[in-house]
BAVO-448756 format. One record per residue (C-alpha): x negated, z, y negated; residue in three letters. Coordinates in Angstrom, 3 decimals, decimal comma. Layout:
BAVO-448756
       px       pz       py type
        X        Z        Y  ALA
...
//
This chain:
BAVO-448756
       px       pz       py type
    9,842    5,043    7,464  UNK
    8,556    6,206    4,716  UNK
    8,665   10,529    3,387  UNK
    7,912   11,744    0,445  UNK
    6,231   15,238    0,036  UNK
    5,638   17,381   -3,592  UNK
    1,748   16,840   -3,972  UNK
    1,351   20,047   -6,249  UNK
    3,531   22,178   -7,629  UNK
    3,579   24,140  -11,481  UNK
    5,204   27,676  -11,927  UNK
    7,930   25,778  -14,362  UNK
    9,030   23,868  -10,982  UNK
    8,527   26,090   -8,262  UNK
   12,061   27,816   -8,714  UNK
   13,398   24,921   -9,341  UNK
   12,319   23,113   -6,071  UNK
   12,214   26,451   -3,779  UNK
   15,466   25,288   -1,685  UNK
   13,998   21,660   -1,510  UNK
   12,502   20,659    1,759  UNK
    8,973   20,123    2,219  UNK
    9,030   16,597    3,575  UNK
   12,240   14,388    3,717  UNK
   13,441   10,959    4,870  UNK
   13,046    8,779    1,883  UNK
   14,707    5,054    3,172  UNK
   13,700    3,245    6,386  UNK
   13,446   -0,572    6,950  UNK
   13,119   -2,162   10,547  UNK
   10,452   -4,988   10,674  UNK
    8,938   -6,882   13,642  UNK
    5,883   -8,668   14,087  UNK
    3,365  -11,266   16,754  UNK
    1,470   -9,070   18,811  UNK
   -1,580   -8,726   16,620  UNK
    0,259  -10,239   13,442  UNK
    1,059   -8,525   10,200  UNK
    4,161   -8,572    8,005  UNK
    5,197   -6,752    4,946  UNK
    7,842   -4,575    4,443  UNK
    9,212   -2,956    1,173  UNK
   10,906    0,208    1,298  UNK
   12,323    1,195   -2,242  UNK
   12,219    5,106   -2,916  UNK
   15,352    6,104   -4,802  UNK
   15,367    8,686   -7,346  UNK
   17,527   11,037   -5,565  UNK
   14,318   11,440   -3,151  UNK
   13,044   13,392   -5,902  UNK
   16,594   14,884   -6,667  UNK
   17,833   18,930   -5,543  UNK
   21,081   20,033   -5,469  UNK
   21,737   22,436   -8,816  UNK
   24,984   24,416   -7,701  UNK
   25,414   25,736  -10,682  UNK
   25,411   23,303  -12,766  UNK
   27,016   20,764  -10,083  UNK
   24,926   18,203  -10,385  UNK
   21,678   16,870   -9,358  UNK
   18,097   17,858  -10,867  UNK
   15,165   15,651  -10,777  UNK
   11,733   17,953   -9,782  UNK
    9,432   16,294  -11,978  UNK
    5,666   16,249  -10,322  UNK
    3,538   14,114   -8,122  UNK
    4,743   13,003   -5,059  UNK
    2,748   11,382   -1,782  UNK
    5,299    8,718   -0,122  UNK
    3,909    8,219    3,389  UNK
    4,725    5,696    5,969  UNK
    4,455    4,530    9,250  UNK
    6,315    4,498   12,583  UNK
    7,525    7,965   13,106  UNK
    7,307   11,062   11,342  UNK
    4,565   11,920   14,072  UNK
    2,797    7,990   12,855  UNK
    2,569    7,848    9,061  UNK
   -0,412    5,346    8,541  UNK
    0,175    4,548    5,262  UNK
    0,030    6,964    2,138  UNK
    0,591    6,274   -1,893  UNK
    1,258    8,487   -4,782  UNK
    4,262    8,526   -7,673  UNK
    5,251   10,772  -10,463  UNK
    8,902   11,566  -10,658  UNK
    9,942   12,141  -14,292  UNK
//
């Protein structure tokens, strides 16, 4: 399950992403694998990951920044960690 949190933050985007939440469920895949085997699972992150709700304009906004996407078996298990830019 992978969750994507802001990495840093400007002034120009803090308002802007003040009502977002710090961490959120990005997509989820279900995988199984041989006791001591590996297998590979892609998760795609979807723009809207990086999306807030603008009620005044009705419509989503994109928080532009660097985001860590973080992954594992539970929120309380993320084991795997990579970095995107939203733009």
């Amino acid at each position: 399950m992978p969750y994507r949190s802001r990495r840093s933050r400007s002034a120009s985007t803090a308002a802007s992403s003040a009502c977002a939440p710090r961490r959120r469920l990005a997509g989820f895949a279900t995988a199984r694998a041989a006791p001591g085997g590996t297998t590979v699972v892609e998760i795609p992150a979807p723009r809207r990951a990086a999306q807030i709700w603008d009620a005044e304009s009705d419509a989503w906004h994109t928080v532009q920044g660097r985001y860590r996407l973080r992954a594992g078996r539970s929120y309380a298990d993320l084991r795997v960690e990579a970095t995107c830019d939203a733009l």
